[in-house]
N, C-alpha and C positions, 0 to 999 in steps of 0.2 A: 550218547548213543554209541552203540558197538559197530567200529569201521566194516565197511561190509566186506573188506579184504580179512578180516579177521575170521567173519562169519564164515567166508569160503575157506578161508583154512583150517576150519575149528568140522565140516562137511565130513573129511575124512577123521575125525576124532571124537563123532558122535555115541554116545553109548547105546547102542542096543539092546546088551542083555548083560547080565550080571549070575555067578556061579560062584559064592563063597559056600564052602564048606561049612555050612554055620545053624542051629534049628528044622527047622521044617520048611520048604522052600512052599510059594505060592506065587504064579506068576499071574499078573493080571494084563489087560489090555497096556497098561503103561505102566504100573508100575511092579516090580518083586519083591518080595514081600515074604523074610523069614523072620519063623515062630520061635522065639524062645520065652517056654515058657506064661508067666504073666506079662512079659514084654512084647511088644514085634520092633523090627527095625525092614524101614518100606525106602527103598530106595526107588526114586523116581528120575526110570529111562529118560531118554530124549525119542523115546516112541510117538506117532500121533495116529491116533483112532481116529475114525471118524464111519460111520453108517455101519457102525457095530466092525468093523475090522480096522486094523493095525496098515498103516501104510508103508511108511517111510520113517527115518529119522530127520530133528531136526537140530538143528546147531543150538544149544546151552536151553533147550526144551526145558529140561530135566530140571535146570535148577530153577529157571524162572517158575515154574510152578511149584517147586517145592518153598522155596522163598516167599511166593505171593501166599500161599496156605499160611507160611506159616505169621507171617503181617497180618493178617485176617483171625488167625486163632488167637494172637493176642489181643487185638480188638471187640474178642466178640463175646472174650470169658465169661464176662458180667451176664452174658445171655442163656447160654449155655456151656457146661464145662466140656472140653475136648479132652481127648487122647494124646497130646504133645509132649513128649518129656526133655526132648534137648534135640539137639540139629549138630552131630558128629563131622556134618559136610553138607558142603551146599545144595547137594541130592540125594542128601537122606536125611528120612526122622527117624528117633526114639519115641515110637508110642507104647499107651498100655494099650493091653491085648484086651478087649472087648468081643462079645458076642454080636455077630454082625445080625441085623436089622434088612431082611433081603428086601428094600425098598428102595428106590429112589426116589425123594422127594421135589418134585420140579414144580420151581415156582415162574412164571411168567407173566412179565407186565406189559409185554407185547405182543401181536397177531403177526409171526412171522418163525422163517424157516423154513428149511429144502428137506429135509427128510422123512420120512413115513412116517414117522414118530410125533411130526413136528405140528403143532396148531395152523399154521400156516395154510399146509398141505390138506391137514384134514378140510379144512374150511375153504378152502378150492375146489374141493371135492362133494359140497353140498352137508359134510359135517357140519350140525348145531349143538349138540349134545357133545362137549369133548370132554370125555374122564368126568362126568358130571356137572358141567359147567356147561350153562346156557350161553352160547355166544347170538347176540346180534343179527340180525340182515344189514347186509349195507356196510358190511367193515371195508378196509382195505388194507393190502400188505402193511406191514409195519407200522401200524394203526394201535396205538394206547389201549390198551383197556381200561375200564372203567375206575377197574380197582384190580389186584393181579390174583390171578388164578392161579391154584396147584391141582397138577392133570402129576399123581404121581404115575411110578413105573416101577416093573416087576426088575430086577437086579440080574442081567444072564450070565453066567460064565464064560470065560474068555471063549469064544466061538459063536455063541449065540447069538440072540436079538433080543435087547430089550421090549416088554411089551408093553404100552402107554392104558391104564384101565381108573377106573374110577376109587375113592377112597373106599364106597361101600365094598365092590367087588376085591379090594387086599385085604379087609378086615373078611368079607366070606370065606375067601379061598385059606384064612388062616395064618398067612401072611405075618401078621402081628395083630394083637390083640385090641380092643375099640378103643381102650382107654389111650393106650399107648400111641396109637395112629394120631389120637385127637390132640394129645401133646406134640407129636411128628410134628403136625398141618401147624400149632399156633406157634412152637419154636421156629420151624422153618418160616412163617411171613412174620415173625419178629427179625430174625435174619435179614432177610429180603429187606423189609426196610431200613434197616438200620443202615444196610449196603447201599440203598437206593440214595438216601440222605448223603450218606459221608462222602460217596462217588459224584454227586451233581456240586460239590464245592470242587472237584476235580477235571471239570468238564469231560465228563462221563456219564452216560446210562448205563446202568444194570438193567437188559433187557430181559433177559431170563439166566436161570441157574440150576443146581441141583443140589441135592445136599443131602446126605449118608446119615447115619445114624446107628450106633450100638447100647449092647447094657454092659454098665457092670456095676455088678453089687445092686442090680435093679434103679440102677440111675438111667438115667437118658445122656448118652455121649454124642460129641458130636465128629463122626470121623472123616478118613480118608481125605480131602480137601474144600477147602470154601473159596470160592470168587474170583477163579483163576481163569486163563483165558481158555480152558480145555473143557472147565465145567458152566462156565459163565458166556452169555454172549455182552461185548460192551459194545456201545457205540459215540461216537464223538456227541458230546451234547450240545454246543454252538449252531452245527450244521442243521441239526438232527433236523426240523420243525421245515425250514424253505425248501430241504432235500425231498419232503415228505409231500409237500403242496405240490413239488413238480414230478411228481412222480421219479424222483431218483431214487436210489439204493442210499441207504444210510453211511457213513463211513464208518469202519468196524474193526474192531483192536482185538481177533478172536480166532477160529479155527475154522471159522463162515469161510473167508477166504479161500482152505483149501477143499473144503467143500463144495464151494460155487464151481473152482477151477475142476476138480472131477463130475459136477453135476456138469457141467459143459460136455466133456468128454461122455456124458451118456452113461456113467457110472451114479449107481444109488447105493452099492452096495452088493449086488451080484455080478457072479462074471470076475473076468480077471479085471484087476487091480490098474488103472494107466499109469504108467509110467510119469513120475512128477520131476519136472527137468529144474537144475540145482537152482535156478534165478525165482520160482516159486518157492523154495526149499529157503533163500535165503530171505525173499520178501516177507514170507511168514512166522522166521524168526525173528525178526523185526519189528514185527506188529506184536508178538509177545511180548520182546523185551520194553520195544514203548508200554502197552498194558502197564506194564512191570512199572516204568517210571509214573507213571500218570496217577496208579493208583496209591504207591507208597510215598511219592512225593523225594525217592533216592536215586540216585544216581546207577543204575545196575553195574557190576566189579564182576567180569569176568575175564579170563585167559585163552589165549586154543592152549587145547595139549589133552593128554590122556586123561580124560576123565575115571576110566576104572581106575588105572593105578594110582591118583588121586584118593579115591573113597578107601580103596584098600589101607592105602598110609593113613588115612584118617580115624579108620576106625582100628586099626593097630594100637593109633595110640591112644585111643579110649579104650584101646583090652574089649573092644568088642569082636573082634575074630581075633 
């Protein structure tokens, strides 16, 4: 694990944003994202969203989730084929450029979460009916389901809010077409499992996820990222079960953390943004980078120092800028 003197010094050398002169630029919530072409090359900030806006940065964000995608994309080829074509740096890929799929597929195998969006919340709120899913009387927070549920979601533009609706209701609105959704729904809980298996020999749960999806050439791709701590919630699996009997909080390797800390401050998402003081900042990149080991079973390698001028020499010398 990375000495947390590092992590404070790596604080001022976070990447925020990226400007190469290069394709068609697209910025997303976390990551940038230029077009060349039948290519794209997506470099992933050390941005962290969270209740549909962008907060802070976090110290080697960036590459831990670009790294854990990309452990996951080679594990999961057999299932479905991704958009990966090479990793020029440790925060960024070379994918193929695909037709984006404005869906988000969220699969969850537990009743929890703090956000509007989230099953949790719905279900505090007297929701039974979630995204077409009959939940229960009688659950409780962080309570198993049966078997896991996908409650997908509408895809918003960086500014927006995603909307959490039923599969019938994104095949109405047009969204994507019947056949293709039904493929979405059994690729994505082929996923899910597979995650759910490989992570319980890691003392880990895969609590819930999401997972993107494009065409090309009328294939079904699987893009953007898989099982990472931005898209994935994990939680320790040892604890998980005596936490759950005494009513505790689960212990959690994800971005719940800085969630909780602004759901405290009275922050859901509207209003200005609180102020996240650098020992959160560094607690959270921590709980990534564990993530990061627990699930690859490696040692995470990183440096402080300038992360752009980093990616810039990198992709120099692949001749990609």
């Amino acid at each position: 694990m990375i000495l947390d003197q590092t992590l404070k010094e790596q604080l001022n050398n976070t990447l925020d944003k990226t400007n190469f002169n290069i394709g068609k630029k697209y910025e997303g919530k976390v990551r940038d994202n230029y077009i060349l072409d039948d290519k794209r090359l997506i470099i992933t900030t050390d941005r962290i969203s969270a209740f549909d806006r962008v907060l802070c940065t976090l110290p080697f964000k960036g590459q831990v989730l670009n790294q854990t995608a990309a452990f996951w994309f080679g594990k999961t080829k057999h299932i479905v084929p991704n958009h990966l074509i090479d990793i020029p740096d440790p925060n960024v890929v070379l994918a193929k450029e695909c037709k984006l799929i404005p869906v988000e597929m969220v699969v969850r195998g537990y009743l929890t979460g703090v956000t509007t969006t989230s099953a949790w919340y719905n279900y505090e709120k007297g929701v039974r009916n979630f995204c077409g899913n009959k939940l229960p009387e009688g659950m409780k927070k962080d309570q198993k389901f049966e078997k896991p549920i996908i409650t997908p979601s509408t895809k918003a533009e960086k500014g927006g809010h995603d909307e959490s609706v039923s599969g019938e209701e994104i095949i109405n609105r047009g969204l994507v077409d019947k056949e293709s959704y039904h493929k979405m729904e059994k690729v994505a809980l082929e996923l899910f499992n597979f995650g759910t298996k490989f992570l319980e020999k890691n003392n880990l749960i895969l609590v819930d996820t999401k997972y993107e999806f494009g065409l090309l050439n009328n294939e079904l791709i699987l893009i953007d990222e898989i099982h990472t701590p931005d898209s994935s919630r994990f939680w320790i699996k040892e604890t998980y079960m005596d936490r759950f009997m005494n009513d505790l909080e689960p212990k959690k390797l994800d971005k719940e953390y800085v969630r909780q800390f602004l759901a405290k401050q009275g922050f859901v998402g509207e209003g200005e943004i609180p102020d996240i003081p650098e020992d959160i900042k560094i607690e959270a990149a921590k709980r990534y980078i564990q993530a990061y080991e627990m699930i690859t079973g490696q040692e995470f390698q990183a440096e402080a120092g300038d992360v752009s001028e980093r990616i810039a020499n990198n992709l120099k010398k692949t001749n990609l800028i």
